[in-house]
C-alpha positions, 0 to 999 in steps of 0.5 A: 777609437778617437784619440783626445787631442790637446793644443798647446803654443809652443816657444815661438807661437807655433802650435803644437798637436798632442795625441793623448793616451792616457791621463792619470792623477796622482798626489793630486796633481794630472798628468797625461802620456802624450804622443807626437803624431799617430804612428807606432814610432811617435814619441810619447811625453809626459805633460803635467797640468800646473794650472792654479784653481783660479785658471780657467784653462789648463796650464799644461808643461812638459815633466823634465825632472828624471826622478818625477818622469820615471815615477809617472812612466811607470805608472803609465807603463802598468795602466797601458800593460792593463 
């Protein structure tokens, strides 16, 4: 299976390659599980997409709030058990 990948700049202009896992929606907001590179030892992150209606892009940022990213874990964590 052909994993999606997404592309986002990163602090210094350089680009940064995300493999996605699975994506989600919740209390209308996206939100993607995301890993570094396609080995089983990848780190997985979580992106939230904050883009307005007036974006004609996604707006996508890395979830740092604890309680925010515990939330959406667990939900990924049952989507992926599925």
């Amino acid at each position: 299976m052909e994993q999606d990948q997404i592309v986002l700049e990163g602090e210094n202009g350089e680009k940064l390659i995300f493999y996605v896992l699975e994506q989600t929606r919740i209390a209308g907001r996206s939100y993607l599980l995301v890993t570094d590179s396609k080995d089983e030892e990848a780190t997985a992150v979580i992106l939230r997409d904050d883009s307005k209606d007036t974006d004609l892009e996604s707006v996508y940022v890395f979830v740092e709030d604890d309680a925010e990213f515990e939330a959406i874990a667990g939900v990924f964590e049952g989507m992926l058990d599925e």
